[in-house]
TORTIGU-480321 format. One record per residue: residue number from 1; residue in three letters; chain; y, x, z of N, C-alpha, C in turn. Coordinates in Angstrom, 1 decimal, padded with zeros to 4 digits, always signed. Example, Ala and Ser with C-alpha at 12.3 -4.5 7.8 and 13.67 -1.06 7.14 Angstrom:
i;aa;ch;n.c2;n.c1;n.c3;ca.c2;ca.c1;ca.c3;c.c2;c.c1;c.c3
1;ALA;A;-005.7;+013.2;+007.8;-004.5;+012.3;+007.8;-003.3;+013.2;+007.8
2;SER;A;-002.2;+012.8;+007.1;-001.1;+013.7;+007.1;+000.0;+012.9;+007.9
***
This chain:
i;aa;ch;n.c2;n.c1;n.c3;ca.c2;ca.c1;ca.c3;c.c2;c.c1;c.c3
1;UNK;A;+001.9;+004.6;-012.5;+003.0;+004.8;-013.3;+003.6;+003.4;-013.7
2;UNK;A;+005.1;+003.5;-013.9;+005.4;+002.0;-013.8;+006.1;+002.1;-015.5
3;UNK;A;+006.3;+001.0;-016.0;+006.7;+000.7;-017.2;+008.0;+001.9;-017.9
4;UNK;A;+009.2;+002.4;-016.7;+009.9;+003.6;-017.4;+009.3;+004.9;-017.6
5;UNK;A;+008.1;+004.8;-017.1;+007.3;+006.2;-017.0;+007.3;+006.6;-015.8
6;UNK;A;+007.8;+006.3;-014.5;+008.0;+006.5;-013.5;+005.9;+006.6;-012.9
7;UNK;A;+006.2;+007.9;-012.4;+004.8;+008.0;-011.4;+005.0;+008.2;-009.9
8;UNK;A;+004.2;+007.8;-009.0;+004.0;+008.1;-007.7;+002.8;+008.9;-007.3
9;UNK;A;+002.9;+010.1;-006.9;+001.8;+010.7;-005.7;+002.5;+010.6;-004.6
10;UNK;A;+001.3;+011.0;-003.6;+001.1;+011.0;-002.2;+000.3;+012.0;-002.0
11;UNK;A;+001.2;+012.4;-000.9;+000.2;+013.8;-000.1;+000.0;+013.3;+001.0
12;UNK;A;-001.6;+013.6;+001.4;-002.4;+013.0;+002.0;-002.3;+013.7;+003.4
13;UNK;A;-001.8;+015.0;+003.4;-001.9;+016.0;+004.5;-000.4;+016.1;+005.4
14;UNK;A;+000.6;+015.9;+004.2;+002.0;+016.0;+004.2;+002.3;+014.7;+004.8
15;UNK;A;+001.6;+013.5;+004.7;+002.5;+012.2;+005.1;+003.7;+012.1;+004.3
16;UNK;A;+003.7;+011.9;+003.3;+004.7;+011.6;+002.2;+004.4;+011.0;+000.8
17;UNK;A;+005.5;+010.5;+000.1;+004.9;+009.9;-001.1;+006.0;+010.1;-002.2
18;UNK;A;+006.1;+011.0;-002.8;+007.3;+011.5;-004.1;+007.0;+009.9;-005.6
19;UNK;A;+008.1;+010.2;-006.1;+008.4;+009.4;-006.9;+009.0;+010.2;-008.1
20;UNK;A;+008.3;+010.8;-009.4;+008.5;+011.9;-010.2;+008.8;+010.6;-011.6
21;UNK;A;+010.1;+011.0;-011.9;+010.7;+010.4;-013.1;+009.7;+010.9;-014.5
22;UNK;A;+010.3;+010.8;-015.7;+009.9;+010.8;-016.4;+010.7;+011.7;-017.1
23;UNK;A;+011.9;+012.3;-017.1;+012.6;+013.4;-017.2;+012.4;+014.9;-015.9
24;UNK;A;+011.2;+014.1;-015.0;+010.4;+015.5;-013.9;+011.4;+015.4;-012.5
25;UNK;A;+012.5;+014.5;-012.8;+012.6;+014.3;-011.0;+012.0;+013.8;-009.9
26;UNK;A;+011.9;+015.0;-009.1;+011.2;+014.9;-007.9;+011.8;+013.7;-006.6
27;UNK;A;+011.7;+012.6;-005.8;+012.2;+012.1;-005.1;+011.2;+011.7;-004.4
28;UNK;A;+011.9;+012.3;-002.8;+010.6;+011.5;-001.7;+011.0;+010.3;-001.3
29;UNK;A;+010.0;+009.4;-001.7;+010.6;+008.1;-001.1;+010.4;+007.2;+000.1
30;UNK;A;+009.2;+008.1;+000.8;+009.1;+007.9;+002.5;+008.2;+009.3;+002.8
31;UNK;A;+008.5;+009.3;+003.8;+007.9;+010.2;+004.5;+007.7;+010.2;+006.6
32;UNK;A;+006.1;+010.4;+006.8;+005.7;+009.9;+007.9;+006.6;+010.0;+009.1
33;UNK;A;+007.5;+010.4;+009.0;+008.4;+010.6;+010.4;+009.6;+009.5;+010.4
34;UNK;A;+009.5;+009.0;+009.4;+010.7;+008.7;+008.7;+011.1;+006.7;+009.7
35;UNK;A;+010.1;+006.8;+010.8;+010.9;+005.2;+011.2;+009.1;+004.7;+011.5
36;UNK;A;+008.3;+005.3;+010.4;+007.2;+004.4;+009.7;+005.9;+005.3;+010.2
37;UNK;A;+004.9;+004.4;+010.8;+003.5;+005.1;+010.7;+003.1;+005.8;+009.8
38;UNK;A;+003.0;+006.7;+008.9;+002.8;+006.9;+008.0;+002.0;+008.1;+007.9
39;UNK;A;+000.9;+007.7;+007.6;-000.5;+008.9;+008.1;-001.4;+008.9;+007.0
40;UNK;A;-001.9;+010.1;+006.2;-002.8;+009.8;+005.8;-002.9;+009.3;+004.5
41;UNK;A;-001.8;+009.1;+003.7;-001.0;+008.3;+002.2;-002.7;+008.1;+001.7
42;UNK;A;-003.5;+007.4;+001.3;-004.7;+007.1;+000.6;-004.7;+006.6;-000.7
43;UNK;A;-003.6;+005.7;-000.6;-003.4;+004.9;-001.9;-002.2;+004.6;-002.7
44;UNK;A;-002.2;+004.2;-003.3;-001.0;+003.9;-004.3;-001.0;+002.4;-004.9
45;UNK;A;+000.4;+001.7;-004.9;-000.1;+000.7;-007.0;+001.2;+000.8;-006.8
46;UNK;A;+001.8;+000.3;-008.0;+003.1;+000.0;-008.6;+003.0;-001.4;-008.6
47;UNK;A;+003.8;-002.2;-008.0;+003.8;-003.9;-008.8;+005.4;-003.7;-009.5
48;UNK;A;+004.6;-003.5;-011.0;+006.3;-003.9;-012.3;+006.4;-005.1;-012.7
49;UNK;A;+006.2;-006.1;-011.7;+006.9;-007.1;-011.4;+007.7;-007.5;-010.8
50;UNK;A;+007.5;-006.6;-009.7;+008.7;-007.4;-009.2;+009.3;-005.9;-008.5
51;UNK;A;+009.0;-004.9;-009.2;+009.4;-003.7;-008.6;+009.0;-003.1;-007.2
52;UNK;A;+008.4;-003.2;-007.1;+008.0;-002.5;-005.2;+006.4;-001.5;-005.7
53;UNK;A;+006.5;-000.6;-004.7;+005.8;+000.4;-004.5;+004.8;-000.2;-003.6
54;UNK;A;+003.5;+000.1;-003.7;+002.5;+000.1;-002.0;+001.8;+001.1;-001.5
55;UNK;A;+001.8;+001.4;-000.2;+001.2;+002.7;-000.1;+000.5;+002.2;+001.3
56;UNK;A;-000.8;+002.8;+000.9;-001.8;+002.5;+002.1;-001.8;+003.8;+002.7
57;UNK;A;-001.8;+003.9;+004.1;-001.7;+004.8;+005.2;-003.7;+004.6;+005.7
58;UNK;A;-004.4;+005.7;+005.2;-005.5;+005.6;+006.3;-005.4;+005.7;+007.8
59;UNK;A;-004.7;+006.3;+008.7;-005.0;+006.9;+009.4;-004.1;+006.0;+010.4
60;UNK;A;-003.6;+005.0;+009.8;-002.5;+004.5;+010.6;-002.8;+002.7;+010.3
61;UNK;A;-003.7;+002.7;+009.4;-004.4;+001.5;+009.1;-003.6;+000.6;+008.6
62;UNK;A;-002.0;+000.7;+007.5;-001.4;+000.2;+007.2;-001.0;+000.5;+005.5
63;UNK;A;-000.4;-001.0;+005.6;+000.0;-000.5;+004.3;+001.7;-000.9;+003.7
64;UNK;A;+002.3;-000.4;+003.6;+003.6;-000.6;+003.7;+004.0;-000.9;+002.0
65;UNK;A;+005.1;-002.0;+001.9;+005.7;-001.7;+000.8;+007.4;-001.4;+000.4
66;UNK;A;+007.6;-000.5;-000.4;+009.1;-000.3;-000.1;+009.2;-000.9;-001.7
67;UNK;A;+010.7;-001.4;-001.8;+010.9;-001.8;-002.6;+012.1;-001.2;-003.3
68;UNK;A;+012.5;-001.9;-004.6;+013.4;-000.4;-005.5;+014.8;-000.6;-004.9
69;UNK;A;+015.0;-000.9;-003.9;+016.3;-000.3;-003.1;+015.9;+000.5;-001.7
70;UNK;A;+014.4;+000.6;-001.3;+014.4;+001.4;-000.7;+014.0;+001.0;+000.7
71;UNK;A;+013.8;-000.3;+000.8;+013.6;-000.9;+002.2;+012.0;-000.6;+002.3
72;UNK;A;+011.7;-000.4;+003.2;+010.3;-000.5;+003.3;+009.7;-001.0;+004.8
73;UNK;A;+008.7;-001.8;+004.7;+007.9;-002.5;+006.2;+006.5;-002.9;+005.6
74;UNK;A;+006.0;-002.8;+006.6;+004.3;-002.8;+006.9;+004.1;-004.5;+006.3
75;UNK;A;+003.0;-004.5;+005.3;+002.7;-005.9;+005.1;+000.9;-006.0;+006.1
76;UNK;A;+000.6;-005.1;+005.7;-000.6;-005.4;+007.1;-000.7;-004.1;+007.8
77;UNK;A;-001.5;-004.3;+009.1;-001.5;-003.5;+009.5;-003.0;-003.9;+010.5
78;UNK;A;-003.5;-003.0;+011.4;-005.1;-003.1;+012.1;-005.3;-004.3;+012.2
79;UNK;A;-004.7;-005.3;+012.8;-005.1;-006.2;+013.2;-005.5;-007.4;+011.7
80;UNK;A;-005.1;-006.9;+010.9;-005.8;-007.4;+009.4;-005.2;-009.1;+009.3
81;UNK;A;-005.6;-010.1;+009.2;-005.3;-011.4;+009.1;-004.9;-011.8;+010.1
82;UNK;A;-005.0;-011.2;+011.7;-005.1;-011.9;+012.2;-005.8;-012.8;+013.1
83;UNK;A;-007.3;-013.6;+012.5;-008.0;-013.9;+012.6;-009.5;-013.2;+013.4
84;UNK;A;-009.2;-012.0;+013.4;-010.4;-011.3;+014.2;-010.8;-010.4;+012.8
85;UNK;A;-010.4;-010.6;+011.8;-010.9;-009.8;+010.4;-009.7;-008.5;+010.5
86;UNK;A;-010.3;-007.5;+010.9;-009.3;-006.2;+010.9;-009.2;-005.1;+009.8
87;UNK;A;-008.4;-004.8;+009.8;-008.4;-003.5;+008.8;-008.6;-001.9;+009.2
88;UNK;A;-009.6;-001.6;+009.0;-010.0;+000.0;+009.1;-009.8;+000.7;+008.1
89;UNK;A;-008.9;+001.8;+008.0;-009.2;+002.7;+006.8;-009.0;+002.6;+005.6
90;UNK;A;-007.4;+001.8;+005.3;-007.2;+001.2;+003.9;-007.3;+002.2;+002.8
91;UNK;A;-007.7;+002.2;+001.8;-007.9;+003.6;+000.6;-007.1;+002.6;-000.7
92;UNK;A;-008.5;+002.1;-001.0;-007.6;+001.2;-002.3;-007.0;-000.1;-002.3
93;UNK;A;-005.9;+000.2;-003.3;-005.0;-001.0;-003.6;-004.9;-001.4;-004.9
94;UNK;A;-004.7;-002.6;-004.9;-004.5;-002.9;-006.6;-003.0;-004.3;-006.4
95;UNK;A;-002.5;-004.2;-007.6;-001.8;-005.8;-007.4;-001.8;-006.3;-008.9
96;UNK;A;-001.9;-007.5;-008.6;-002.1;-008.4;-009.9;-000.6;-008.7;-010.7
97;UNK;A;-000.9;-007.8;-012.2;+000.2;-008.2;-012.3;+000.8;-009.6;-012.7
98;UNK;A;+000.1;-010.6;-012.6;+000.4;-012.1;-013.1;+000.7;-012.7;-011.8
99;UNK;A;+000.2;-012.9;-010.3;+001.0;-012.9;-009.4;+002.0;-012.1;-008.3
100;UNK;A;+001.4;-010.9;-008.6;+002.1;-010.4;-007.5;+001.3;-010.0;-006.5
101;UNK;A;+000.4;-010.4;-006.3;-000.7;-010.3;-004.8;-001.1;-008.8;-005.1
102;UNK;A;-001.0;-008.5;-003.4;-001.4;-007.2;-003.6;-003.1;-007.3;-002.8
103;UNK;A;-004.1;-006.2;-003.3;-005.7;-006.4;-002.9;-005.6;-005.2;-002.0
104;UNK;A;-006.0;-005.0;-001.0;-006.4;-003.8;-000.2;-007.9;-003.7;+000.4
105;UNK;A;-008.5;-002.6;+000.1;-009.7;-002.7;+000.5;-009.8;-001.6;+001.7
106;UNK;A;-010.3;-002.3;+003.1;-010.3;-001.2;+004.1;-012.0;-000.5;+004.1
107;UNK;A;-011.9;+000.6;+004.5;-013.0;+002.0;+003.9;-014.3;+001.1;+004.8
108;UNK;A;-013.9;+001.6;+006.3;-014.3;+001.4;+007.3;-014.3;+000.1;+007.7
109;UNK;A;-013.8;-001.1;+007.6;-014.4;-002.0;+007.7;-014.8;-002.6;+006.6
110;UNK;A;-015.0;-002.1;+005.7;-015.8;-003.1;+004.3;-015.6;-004.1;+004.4
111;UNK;A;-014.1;-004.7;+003.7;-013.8;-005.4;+003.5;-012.5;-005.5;+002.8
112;UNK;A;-012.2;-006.8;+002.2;-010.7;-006.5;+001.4;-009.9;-008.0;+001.8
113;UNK;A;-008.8;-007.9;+001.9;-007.5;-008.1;+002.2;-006.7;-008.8;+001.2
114;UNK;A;-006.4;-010.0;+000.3;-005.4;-009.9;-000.5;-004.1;-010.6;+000.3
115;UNK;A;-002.6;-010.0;-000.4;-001.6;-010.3;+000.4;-000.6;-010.9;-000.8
116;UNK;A;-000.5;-011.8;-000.1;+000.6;-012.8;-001.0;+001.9;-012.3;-000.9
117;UNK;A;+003.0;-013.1;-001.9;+004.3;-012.1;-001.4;+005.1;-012.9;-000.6
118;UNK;A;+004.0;-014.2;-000.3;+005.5;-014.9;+000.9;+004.4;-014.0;+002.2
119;UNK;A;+003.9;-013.3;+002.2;+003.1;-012.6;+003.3;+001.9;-013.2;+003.9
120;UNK;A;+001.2;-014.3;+002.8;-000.2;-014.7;+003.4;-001.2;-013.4;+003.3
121;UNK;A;-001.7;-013.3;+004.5;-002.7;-012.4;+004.5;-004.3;-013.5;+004.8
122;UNK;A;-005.2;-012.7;+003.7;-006.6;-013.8;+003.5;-007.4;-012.8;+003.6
123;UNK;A;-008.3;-012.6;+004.2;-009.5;-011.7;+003.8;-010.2;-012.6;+002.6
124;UNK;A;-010.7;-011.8;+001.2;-011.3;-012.2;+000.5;-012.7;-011.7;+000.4
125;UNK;A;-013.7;-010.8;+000.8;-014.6;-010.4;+001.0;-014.7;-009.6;+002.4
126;UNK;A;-015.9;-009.7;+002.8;-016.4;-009.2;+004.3;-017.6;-007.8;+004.1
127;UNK;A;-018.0;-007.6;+005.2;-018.9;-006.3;+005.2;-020.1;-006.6;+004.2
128;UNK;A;-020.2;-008.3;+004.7;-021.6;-008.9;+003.9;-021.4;-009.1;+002.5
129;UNK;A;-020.3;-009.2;+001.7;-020.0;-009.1;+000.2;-019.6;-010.6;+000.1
130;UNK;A;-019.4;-011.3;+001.6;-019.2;-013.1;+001.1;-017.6;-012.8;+001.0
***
């Protein structure tokens, strides 16, 4: 829920992710056919900082963020950093609200992800917990 009362679910089966006001309006604000891999909705956060939505896709091993005009693109996706460090199975997300970084933790590869907003992607923990 973001600071106007604003909530997000995601249907997990549906490939979609509503955006339910705080006066009970319903609005879909992506949905899996919609341009975007979108499989599997797992996760959620709100960053009310800087306004943007994140929604991790299990099934599609991504995590996209749309922002409050509505653009939305993949900030990671399988190939994870980059570096050989991949992403399997993203579920949870968190973002800090003092910078902005968003955390992703993939299921299946045991491991987590933080993403900067100029788009650094770092693995910060591995299978081993280093």
């Amino acid at each position: 829920m973001d600071p106007s009362g604003t909530a997000y679910v995601t249907g997990a089966d549906s490939d979609n992710v509503f955006q339910i006001a705080l006066d009970g309006t319903l609005i879909e604000i992506i949905y899996g056919t919609s341009g975007m891999t979108l499989e599997s909705p797992s996760g959620i956060a709100a960053d009310h900082k800087n306004n943007n939505v994140y929604i991790a896709s299990a099934s599609s091993n991504s995590v996209f963020r749309i922002t409050k005009t509505g653009t939305t693109r993949a900030i990671i996706d399988e190939t994870g950093d980059g570096n050989g460090n991949t992403l399997d199975t993203p579920r949870g997300l968190a973002v800090s609200s003092k910078s902005g970084n968003v955390y992703v933790a993939g299921d299946v590869s045991n491991n987590v992800f933080r993403i900067s907003l100029d788009g650094t992607i770092t693995q910060i923990i591995d299978e081993t917990g280093a």
